[in-house]
PDB file of N, CA, C, O and CB in Angstrom:
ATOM      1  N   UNK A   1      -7.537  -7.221  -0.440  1.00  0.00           N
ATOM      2  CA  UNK A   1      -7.991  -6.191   0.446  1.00  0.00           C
ATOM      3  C   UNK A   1      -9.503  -6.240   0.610  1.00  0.00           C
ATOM      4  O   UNK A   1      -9.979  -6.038   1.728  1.00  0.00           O
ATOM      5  CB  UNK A   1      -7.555  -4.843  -0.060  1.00  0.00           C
ATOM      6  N   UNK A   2     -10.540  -6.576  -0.766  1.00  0.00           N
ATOM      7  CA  UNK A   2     -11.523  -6.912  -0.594  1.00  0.00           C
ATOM      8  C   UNK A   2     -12.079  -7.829   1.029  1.00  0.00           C
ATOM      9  O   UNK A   2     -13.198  -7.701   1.525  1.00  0.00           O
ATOM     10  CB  UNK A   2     -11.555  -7.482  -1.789  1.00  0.00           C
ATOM     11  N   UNK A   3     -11.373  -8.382   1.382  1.00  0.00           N
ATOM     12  CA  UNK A   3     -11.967  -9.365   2.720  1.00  0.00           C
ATOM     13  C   UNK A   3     -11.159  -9.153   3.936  1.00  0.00           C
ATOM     14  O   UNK A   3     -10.722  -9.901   4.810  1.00  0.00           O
ATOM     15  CB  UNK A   3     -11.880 -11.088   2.434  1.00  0.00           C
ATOM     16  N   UNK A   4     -11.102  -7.854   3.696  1.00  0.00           N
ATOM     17  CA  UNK A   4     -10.592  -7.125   5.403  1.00  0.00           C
ATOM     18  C   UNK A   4     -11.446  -5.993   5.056  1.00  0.00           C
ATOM     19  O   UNK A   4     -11.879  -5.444   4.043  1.00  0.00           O
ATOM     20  CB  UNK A   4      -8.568  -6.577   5.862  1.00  0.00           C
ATOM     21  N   UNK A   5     -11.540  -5.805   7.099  1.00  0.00           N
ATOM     22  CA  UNK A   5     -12.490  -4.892   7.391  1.00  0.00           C
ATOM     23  C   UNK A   5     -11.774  -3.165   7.492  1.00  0.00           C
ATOM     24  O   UNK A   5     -10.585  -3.223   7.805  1.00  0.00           O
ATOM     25  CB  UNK A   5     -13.177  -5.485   8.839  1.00  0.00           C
ATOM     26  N   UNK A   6     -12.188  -1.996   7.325  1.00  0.00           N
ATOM     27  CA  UNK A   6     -12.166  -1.313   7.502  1.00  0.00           C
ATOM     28  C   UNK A   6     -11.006  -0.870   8.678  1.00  0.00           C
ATOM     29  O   UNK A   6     -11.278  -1.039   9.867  1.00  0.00           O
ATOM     30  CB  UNK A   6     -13.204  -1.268   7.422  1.00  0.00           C
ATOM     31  N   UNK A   7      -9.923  -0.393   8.333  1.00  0.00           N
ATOM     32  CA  UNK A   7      -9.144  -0.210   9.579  1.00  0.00           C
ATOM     33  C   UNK A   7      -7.903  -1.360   9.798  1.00  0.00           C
ATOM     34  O   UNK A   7      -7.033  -1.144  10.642  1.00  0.00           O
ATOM     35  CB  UNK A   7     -10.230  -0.286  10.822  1.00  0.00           C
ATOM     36  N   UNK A   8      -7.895  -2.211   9.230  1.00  0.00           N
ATOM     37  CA  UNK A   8      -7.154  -3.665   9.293  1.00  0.00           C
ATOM     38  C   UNK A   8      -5.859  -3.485   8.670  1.00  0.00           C
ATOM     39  O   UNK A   8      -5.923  -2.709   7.716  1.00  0.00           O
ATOM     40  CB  UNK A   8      -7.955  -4.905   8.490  1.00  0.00           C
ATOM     41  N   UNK A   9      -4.497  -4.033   8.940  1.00  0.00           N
ATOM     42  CA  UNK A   9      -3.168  -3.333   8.299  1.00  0.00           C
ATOM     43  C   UNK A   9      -3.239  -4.682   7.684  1.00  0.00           C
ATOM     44  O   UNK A   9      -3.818  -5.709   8.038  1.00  0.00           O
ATOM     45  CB  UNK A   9      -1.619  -2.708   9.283  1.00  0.00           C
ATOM     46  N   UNK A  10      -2.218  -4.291   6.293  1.00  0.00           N
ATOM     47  CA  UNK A  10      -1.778  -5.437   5.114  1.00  0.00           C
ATOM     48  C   UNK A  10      -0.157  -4.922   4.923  1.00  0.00           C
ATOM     49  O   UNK A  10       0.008  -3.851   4.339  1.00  0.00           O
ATOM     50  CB  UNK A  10      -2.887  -5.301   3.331  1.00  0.00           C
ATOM     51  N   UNK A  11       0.896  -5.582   5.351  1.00  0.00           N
ATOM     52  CA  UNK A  11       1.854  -5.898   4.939  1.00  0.00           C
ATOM     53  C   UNK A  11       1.934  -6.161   3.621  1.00  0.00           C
ATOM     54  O   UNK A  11       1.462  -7.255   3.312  1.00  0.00           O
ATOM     55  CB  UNK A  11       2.175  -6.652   5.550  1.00  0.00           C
ATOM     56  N   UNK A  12       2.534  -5.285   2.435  1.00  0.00           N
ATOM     57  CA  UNK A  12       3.229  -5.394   1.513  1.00  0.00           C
ATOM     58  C   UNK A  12       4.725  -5.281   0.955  1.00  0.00           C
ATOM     59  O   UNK A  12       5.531  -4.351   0.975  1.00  0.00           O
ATOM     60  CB  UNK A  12       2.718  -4.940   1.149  1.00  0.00           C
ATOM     61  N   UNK A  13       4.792  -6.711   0.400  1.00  0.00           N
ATOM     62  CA  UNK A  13       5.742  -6.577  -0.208  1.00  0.00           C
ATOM     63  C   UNK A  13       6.259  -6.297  -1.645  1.00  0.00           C
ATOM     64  O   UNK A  13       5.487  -6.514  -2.579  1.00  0.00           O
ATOM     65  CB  UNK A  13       6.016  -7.263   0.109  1.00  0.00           C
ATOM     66  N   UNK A  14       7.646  -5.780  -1.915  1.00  0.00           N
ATOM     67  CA  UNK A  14       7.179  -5.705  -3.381  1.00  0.00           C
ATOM     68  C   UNK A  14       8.433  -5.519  -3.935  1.00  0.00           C
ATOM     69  O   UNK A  14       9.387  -5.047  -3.317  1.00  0.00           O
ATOM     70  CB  UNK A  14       6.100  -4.542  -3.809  1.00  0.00           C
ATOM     71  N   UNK A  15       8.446  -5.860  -5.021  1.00  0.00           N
ATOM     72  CA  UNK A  15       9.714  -5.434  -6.101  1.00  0.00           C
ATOM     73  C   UNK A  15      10.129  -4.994  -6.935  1.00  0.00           C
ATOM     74  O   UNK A  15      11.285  -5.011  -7.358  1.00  0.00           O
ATOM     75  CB  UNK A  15      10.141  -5.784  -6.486  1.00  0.00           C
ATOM     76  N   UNK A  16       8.777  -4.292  -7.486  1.00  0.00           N
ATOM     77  CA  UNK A  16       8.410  -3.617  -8.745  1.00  0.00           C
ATOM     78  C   UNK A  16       9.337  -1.987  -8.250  1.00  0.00           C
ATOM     79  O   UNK A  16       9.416  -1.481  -7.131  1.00  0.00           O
ATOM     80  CB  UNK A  16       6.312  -3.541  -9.014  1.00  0.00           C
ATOM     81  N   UNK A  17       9.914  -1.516  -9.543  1.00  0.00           N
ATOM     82  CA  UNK A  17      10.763  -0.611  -9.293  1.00  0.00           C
ATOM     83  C   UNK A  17      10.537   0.687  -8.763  1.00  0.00           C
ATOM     84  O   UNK A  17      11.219   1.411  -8.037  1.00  0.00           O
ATOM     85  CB  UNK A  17      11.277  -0.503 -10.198  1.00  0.00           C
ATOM     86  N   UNK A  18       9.026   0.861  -9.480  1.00  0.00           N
ATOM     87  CA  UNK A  18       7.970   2.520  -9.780  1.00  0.00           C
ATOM     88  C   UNK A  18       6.800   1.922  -8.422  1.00  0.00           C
ATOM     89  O   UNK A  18       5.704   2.470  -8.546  1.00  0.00           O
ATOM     90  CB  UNK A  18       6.795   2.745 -12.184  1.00  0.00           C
ATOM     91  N   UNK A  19       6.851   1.168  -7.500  1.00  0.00           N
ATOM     92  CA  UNK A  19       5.746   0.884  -6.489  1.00  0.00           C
ATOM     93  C   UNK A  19       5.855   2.205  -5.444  1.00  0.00           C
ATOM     94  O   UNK A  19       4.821   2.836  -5.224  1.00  0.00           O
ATOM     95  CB  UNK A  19       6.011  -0.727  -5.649  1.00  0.00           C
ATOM     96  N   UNK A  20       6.732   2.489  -4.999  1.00  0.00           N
ATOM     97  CA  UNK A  20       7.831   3.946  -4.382  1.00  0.00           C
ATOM     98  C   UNK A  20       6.546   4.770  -4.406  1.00  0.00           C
ATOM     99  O   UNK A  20       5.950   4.964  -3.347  1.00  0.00           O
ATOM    100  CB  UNK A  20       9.469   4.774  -5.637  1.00  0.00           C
ATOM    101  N   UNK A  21       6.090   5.260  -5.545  1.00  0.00           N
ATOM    102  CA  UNK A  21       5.261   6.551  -5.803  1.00  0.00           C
ATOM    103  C   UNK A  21       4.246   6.066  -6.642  1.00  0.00           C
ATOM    104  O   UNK A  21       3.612   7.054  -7.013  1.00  0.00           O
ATOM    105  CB  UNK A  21       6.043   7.799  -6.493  1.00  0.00           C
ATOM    106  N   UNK A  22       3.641   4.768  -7.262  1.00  0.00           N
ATOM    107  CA  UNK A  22       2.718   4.710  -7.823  1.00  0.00           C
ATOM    108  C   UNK A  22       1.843   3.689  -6.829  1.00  0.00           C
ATOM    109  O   UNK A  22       0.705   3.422  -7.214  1.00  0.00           O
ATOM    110  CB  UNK A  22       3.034   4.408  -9.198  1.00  0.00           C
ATOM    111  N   UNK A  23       2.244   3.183  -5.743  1.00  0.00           N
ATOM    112  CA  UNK A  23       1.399   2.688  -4.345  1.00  0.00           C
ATOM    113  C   UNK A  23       0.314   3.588  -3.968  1.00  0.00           C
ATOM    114  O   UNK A  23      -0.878   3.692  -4.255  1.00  0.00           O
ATOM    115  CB  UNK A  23       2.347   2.619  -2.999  1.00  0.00           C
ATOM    116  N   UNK A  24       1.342   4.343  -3.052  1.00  0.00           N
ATOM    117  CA  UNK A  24       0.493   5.330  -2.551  1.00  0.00           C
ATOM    118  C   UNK A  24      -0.399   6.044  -3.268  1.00  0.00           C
ATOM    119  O   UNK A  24      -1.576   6.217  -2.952  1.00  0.00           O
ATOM    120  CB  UNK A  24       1.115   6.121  -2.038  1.00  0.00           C
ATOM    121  N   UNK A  25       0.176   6.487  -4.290  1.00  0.00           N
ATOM    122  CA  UNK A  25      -1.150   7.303  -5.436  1.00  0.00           C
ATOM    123  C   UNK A  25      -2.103   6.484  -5.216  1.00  0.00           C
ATOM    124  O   UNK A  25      -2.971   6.896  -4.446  1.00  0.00           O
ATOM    125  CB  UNK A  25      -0.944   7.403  -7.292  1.00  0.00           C
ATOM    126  N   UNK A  26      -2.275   5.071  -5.801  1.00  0.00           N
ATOM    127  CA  UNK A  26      -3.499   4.772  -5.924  1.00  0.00           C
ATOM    128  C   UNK A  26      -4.188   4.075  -4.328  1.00  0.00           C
ATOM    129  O   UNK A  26      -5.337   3.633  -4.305  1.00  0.00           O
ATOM    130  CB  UNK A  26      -3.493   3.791  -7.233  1.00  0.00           C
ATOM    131  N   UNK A  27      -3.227   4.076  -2.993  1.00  0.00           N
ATOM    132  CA  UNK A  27      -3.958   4.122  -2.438  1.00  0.00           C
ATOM    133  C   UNK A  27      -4.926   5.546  -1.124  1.00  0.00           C
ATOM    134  O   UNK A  27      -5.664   5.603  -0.140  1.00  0.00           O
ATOM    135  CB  UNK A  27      -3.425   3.132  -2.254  1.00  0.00           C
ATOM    136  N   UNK A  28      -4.282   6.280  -1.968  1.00  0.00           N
ATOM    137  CA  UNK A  28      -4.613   8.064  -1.497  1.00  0.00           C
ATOM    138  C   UNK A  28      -5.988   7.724  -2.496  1.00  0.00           C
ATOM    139  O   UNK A  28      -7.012   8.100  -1.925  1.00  0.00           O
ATOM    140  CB  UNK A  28      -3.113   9.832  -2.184  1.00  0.00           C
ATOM    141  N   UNK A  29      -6.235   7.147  -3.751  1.00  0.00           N
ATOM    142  CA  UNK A  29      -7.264   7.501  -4.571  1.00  0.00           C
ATOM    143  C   UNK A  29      -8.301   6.392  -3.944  1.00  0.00           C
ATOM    144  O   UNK A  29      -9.487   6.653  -4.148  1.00  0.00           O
ATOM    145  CB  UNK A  29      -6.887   7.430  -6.255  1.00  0.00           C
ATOM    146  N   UNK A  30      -8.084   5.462  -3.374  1.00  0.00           N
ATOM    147  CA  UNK A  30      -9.083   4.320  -3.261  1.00  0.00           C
ATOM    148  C   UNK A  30      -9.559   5.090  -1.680  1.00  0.00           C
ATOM    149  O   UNK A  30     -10.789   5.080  -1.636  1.00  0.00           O
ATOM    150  CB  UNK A  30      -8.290   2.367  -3.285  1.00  0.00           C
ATOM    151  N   UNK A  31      -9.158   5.525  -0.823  1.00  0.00           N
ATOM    152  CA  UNK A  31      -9.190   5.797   0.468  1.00  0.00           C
ATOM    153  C   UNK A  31      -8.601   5.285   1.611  1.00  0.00           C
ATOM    154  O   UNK A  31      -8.981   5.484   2.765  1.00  0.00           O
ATOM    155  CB  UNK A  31     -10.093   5.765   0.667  1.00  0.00           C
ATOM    156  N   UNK A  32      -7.621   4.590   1.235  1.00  0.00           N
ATOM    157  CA  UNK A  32      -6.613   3.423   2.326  1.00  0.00           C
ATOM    158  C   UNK A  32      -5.529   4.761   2.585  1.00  0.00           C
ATOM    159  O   UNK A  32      -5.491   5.806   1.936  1.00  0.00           O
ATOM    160  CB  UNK A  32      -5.600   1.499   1.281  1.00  0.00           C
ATOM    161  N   UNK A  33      -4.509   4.280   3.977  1.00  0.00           N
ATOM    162  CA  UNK A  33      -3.596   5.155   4.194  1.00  0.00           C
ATOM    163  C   UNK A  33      -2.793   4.123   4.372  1.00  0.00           C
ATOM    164  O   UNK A  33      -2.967   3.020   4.891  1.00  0.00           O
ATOM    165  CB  UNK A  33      -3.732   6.204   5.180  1.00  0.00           C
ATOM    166  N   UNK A  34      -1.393   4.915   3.592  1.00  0.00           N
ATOM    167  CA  UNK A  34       0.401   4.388   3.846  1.00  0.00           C
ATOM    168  C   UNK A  34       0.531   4.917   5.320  1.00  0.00           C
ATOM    169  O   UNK A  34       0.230   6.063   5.654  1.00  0.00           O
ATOM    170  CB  UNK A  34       1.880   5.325   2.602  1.00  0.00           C
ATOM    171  N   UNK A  35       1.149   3.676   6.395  1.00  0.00           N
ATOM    172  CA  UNK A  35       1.167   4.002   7.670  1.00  0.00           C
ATOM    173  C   UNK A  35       2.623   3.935   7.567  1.00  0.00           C
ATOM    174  O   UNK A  35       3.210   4.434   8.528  1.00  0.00           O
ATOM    175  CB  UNK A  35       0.359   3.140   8.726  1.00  0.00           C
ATOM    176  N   UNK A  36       3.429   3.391   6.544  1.00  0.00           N
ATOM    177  CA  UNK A  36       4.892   3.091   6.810  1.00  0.00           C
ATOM    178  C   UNK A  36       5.442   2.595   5.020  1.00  0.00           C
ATOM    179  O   UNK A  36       4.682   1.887   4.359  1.00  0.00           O
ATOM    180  CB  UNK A  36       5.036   1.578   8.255  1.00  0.00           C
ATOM    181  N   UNK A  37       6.699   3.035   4.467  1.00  0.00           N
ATOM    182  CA  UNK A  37       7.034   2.706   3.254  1.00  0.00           C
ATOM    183  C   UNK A  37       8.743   2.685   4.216  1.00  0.00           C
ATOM    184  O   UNK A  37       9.261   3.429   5.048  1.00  0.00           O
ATOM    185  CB  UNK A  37       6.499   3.925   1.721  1.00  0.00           C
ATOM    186  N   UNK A  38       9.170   1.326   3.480  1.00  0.00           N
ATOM    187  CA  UNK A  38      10.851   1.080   4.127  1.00  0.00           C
ATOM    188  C   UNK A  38      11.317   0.446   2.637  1.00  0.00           C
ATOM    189  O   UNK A  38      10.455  -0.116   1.962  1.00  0.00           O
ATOM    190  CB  UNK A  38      11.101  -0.354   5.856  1.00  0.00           C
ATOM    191  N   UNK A  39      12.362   0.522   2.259  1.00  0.00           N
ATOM    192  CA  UNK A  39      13.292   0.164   1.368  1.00  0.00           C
ATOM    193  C   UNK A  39      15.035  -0.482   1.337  1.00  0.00           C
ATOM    194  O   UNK A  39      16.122  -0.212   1.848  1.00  0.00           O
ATOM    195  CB  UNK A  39      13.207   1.199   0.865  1.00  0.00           C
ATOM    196  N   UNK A  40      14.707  -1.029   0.817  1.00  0.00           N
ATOM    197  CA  UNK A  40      16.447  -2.301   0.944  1.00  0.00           C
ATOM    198  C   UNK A  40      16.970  -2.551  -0.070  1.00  0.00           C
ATOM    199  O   UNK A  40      16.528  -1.961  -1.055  1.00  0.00           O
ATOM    200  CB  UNK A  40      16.383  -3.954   1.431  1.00  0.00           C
ATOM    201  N   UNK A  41      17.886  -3.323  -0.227  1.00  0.00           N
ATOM    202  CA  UNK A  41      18.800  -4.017  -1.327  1.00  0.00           C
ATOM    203  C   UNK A  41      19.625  -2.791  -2.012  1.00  0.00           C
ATOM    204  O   UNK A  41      19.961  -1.652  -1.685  1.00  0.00           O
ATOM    205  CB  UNK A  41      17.811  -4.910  -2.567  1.00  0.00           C
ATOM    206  N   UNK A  42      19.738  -3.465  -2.903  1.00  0.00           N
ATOM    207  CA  UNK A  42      21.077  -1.998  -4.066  1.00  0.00           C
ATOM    208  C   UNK A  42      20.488  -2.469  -5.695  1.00  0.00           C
ATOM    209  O   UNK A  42      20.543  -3.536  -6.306  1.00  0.00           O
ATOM    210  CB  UNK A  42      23.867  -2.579  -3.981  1.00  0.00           C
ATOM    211  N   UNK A  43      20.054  -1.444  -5.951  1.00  0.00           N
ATOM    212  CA  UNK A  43      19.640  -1.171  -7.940  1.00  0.00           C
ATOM    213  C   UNK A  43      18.702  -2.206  -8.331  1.00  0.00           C
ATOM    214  O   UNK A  43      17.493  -1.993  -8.233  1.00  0.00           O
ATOM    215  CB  UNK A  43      21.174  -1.450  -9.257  1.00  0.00           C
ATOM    216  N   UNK A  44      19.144  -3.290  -8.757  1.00  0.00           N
ATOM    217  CA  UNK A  44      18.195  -4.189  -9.301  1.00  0.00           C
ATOM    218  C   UNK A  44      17.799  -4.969  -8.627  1.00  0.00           C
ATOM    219  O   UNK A  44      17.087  -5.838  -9.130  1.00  0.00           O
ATOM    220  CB  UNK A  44      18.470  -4.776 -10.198  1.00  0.00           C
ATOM    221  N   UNK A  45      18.068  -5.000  -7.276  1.00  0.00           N
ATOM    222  CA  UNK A  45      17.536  -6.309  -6.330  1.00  0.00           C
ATOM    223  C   UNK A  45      17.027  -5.411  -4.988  1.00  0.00           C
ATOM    224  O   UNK A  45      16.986  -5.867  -3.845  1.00  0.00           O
ATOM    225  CB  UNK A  45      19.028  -7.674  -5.852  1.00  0.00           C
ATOM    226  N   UNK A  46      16.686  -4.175  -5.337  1.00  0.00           N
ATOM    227  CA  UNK A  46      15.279  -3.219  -4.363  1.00  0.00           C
ATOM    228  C   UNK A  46      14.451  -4.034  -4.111  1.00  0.00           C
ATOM    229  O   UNK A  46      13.830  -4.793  -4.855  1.00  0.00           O
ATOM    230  CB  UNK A  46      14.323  -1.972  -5.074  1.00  0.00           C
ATOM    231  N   UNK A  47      14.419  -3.860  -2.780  1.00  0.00           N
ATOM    232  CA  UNK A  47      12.633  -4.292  -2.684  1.00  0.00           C
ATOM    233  C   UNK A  47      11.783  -3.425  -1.649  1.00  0.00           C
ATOM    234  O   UNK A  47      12.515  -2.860  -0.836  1.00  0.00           O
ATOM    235  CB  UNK A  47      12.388  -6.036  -2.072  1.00  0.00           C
ATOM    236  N   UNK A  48      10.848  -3.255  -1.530  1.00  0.00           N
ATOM    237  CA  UNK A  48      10.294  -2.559  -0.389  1.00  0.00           C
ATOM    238  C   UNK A  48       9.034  -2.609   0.563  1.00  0.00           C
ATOM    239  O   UNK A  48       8.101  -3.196   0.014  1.00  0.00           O
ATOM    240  CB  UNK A  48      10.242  -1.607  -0.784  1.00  0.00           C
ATOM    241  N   UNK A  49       8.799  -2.244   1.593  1.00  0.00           N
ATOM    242  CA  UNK A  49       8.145  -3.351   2.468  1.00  0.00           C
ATOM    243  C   UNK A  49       7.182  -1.778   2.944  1.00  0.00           C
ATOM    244  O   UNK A  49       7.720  -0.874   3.583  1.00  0.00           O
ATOM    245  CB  UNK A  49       9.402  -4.521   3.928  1.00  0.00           C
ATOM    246  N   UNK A  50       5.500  -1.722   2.410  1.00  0.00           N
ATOM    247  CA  UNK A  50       4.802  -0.871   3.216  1.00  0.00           C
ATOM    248  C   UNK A  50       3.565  -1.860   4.005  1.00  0.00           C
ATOM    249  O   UNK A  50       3.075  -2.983   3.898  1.00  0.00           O
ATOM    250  CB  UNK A  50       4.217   0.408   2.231  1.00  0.00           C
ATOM    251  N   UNK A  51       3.435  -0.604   4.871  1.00  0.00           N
ATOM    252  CA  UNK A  51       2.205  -1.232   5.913  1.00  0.00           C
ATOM    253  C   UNK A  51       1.132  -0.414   5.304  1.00  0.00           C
ATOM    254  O   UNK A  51       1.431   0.701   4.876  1.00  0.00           O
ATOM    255  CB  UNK A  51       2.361  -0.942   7.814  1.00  0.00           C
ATOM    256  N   UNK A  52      -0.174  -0.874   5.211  1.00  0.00           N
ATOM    257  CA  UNK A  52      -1.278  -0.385   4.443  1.00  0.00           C
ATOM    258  C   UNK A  52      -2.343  -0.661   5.692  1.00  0.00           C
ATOM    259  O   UNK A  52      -2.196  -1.679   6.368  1.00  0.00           O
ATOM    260  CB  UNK A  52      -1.562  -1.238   2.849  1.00  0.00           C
ATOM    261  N   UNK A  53      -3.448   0.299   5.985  1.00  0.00           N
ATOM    262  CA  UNK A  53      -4.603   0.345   6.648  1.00  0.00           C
ATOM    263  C   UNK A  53      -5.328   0.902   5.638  1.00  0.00           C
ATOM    264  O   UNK A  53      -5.185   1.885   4.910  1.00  0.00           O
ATOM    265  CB  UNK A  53      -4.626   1.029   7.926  1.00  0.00           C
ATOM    266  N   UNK A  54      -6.581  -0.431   5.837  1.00  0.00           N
ATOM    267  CA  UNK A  54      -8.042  -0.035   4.477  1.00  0.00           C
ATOM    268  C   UNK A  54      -8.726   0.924   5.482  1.00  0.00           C
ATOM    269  O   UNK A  54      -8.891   1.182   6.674  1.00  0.00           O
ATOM    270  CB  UNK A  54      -9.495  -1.727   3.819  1.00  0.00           C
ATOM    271  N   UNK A  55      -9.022   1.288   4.178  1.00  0.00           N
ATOM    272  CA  UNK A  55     -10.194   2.612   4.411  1.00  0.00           C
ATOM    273  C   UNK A  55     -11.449   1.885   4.570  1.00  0.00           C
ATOM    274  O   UNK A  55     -11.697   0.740   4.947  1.00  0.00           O
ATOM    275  CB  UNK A  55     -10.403   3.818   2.993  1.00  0.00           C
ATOM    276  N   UNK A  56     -12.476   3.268   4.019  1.00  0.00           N
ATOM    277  CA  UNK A  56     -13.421   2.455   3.473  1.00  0.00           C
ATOM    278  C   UNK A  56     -14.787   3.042   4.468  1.00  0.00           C
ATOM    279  O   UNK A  56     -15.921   2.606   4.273  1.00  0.00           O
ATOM    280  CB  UNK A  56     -12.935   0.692   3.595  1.00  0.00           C
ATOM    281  N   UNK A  57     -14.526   3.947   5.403  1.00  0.00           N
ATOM    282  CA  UNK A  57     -15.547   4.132   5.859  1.00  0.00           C
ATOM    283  C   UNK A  57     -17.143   5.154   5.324  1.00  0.00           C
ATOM    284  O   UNK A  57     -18.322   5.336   5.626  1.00  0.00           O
ATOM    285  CB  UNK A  57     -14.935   4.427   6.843  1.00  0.00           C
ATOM    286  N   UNK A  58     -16.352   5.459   4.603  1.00  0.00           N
ATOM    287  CA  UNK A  58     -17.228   6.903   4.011  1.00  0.00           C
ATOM    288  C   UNK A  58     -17.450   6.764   2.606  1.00  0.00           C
ATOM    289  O   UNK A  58     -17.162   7.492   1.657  1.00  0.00           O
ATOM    290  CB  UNK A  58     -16.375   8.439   4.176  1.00  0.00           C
ATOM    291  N   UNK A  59     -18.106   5.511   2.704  1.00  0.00           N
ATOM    292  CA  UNK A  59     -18.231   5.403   1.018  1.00  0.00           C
ATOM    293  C   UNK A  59     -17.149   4.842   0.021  1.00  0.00           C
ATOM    294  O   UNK A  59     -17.509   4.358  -1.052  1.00  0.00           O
ATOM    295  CB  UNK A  59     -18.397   6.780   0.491  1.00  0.00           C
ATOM    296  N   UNK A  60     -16.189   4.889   0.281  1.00  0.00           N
ATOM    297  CA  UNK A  60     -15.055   4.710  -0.771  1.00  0.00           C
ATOM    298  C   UNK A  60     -15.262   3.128  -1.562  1.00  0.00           C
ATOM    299  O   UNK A  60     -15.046   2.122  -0.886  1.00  0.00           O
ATOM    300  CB  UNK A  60     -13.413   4.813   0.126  1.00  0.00           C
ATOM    301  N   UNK A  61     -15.520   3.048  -2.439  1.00  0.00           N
ATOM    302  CA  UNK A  61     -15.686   2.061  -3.273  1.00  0.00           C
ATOM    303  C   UNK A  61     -14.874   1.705  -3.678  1.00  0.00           C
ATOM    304  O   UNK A  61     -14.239   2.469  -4.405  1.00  0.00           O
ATOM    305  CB  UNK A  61     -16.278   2.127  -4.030  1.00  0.00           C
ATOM    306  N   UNK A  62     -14.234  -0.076  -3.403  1.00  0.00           N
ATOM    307  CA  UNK A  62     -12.974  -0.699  -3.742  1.00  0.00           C
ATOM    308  C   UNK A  62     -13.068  -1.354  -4.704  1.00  0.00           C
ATOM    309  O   UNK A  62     -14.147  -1.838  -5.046  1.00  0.00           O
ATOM    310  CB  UNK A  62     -12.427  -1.425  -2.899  1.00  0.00           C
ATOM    311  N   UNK A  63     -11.935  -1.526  -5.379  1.00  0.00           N
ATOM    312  CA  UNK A  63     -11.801  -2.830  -6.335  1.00  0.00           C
ATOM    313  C   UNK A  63     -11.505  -4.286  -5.798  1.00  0.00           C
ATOM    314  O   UNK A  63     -11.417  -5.228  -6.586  1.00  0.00           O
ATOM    315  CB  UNK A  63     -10.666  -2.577  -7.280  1.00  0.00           C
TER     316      UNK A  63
END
């Protein structure tokens, strides 16, 4: 995310079980917004697909 500009969407994917509600937390804390969270498969073979737009205008300091 470091080498996109301000405003720019990132397709994520993911498979981690707890991403659901521990994504967004930390990207509500960095200053990025969830534009979209979708989810598939059945129990152990979840996966889920969000669209992410960086922040970043007002200071927000990234990792």
């Amino acid at each position: 995310m470091e080498a996109m500009q301000p405003g720019e969407v990132l397709e994520l994917l993911s498979s981690d079980p707890i991403s659901w509600w521990e994504l967004p937390a930390w990207l509500n804390k960095k200053g990025h917004r969830l534009l979209s969270c979708e989810k598939g498969g059945r129990l152990w073979w979840r996966w889920y697909r969000f669209l992410i737009e960086k922040g970043g205008q007002h200071g927000v300091q990234l990792d």
